[in-house]
C-alpha positions as CSV (number, residue, x, y, z in Angstrom):
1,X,89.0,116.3,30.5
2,X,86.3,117.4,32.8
3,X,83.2,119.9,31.7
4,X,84.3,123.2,32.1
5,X,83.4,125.4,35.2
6,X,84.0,128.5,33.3
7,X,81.9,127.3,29.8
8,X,78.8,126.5,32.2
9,X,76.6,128.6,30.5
10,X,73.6,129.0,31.6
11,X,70.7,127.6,29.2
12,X,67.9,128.0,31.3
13,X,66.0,125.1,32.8
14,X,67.0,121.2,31.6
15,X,65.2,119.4,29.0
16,X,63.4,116.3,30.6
17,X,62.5,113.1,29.7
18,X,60.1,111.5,32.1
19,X,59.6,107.9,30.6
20,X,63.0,107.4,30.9
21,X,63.5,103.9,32.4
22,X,66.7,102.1,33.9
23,X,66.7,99.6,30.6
24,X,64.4,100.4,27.6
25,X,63.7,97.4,25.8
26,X,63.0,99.8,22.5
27,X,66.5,100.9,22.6
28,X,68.3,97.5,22.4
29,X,66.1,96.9,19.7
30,X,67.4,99.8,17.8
31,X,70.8,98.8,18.9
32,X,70.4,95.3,17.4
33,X,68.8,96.5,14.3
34,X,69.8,93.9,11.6
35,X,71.7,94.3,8.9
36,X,72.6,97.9,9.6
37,X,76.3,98.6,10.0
38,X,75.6,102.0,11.3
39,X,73.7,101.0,14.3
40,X,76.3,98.5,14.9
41,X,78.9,101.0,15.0
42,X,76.8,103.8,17.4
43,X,76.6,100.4,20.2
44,X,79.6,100.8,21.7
45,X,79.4,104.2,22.6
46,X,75.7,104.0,23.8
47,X,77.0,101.0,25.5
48,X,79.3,103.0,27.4
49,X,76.6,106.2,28.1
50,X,74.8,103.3,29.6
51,X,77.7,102.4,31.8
52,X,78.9,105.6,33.4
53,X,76.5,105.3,36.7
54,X,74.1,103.6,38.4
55,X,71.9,106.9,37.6
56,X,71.4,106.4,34.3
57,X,68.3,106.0,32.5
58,X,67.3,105.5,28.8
59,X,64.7,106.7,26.5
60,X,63.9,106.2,22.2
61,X,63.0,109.6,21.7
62,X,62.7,111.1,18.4
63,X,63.3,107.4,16.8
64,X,66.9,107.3,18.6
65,X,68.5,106.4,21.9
66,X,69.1,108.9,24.4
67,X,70.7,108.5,28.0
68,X,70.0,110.5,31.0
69,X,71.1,110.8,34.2
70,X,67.3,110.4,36.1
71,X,65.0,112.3,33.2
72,X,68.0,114.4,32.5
73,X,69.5,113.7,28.9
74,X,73.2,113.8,28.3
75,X,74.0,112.1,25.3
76,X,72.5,110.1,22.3
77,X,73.4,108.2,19.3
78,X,72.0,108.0,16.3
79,X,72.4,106.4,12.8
80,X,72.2,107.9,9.2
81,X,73.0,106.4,5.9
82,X,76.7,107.3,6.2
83,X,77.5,108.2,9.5
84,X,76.9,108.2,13.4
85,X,76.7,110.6,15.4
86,X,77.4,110.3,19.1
87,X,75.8,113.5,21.0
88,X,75.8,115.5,23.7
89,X,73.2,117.9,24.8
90,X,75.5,120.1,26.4
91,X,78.4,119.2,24.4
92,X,78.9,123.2,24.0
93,X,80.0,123.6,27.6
94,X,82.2,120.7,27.6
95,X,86.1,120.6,27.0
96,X,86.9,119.2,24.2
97,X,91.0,119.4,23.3
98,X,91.2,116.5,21.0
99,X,89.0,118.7,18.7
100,X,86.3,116.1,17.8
101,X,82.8,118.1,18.7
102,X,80.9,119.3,15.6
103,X,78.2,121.7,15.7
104,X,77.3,125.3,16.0
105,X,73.8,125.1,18.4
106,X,74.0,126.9,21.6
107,X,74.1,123.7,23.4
108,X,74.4,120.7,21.5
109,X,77.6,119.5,20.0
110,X,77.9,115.5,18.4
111,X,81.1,113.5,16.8
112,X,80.7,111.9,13.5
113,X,81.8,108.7,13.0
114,X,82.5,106.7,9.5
115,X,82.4,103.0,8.9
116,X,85.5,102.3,8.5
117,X,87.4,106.0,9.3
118,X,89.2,105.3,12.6
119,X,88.1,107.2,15.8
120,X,89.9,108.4,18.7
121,X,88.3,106.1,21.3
122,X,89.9,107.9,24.6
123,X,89.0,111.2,23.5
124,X,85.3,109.9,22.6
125,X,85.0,108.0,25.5
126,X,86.4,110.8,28.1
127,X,83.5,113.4,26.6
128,X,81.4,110.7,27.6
129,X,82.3,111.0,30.2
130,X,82.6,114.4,30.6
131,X,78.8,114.7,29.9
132,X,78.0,112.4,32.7
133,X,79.7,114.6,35.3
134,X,78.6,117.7,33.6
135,X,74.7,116.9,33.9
136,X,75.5,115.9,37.5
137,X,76.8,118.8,38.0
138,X,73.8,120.8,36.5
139,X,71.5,118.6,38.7
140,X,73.2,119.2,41.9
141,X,74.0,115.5,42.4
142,X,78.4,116.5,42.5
143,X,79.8,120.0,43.0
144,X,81.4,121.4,39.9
């Protein structure tokens, strides 16, 4: 599943983060939280945001994690009393046929996950990366 050429919708100029650094000691702290399940479960799949490139930064903004590719932010995770969600902040221009987005914004989209509610790892992990290529793609860095 790749971000799709023809769902590139144009939303004007990026949203930046500027004090995005390569590893943000404020986000493993968040990550590491103790005694909160939820956090524990949103890790992994920061974990792997983290992992998609040798681009990509981090940044708490608005008291969660976010990952970017330079200042340019991609995805997030973030913990509530029941749930995670893991987000994308193009996630509405991204193919997603396992059916897992949520969301009615014009751009954002996220996946809520449960303690405890299984979660269909591939499909999360290849809108991951999906997002990755995607804000590539609306940097210039890789043709589309």
């Amino acid at each position: 599943m790749i971000a799709r050429p023809d769902r590139m919708l144009d939303f004007g100029e990026l949203l930046r983060f500027p004090a995005a650094v390569k590893r943000d000691p404020r986000v493993d702290a968040w990550l590491s939280g103790p005694d909160d399940e939820m956090r524990r479960l949103a890790r992994p799949w920061f974990e792997r945001m983290r992992g998609c490139g040798a681009d990509v930064r981090e940044i708490l903004n608005d008291g969660h994690p976010n990952a970017c590719v330079g200042d340019a932010p991609f995805g997030y995770v973030n913990a509530f009393r029941a749930h995670v969600n893991v987000g994308f902040f193009y996630g509405a221009a991204l193919g997603d046929p396992a059916g897992l987005l949520e969301g009615s914004g014009k751009r954002m989209r996220h996946v809520k996950l449960r303690w405890g509610e299984p979660v269909n790892a591939a499909a999360l992990d290849e809108l991951i990366a999906a997002a990755y290529r995607d804000i590539r793609v609306r940097l210039g860095l890789e043709g589309a």
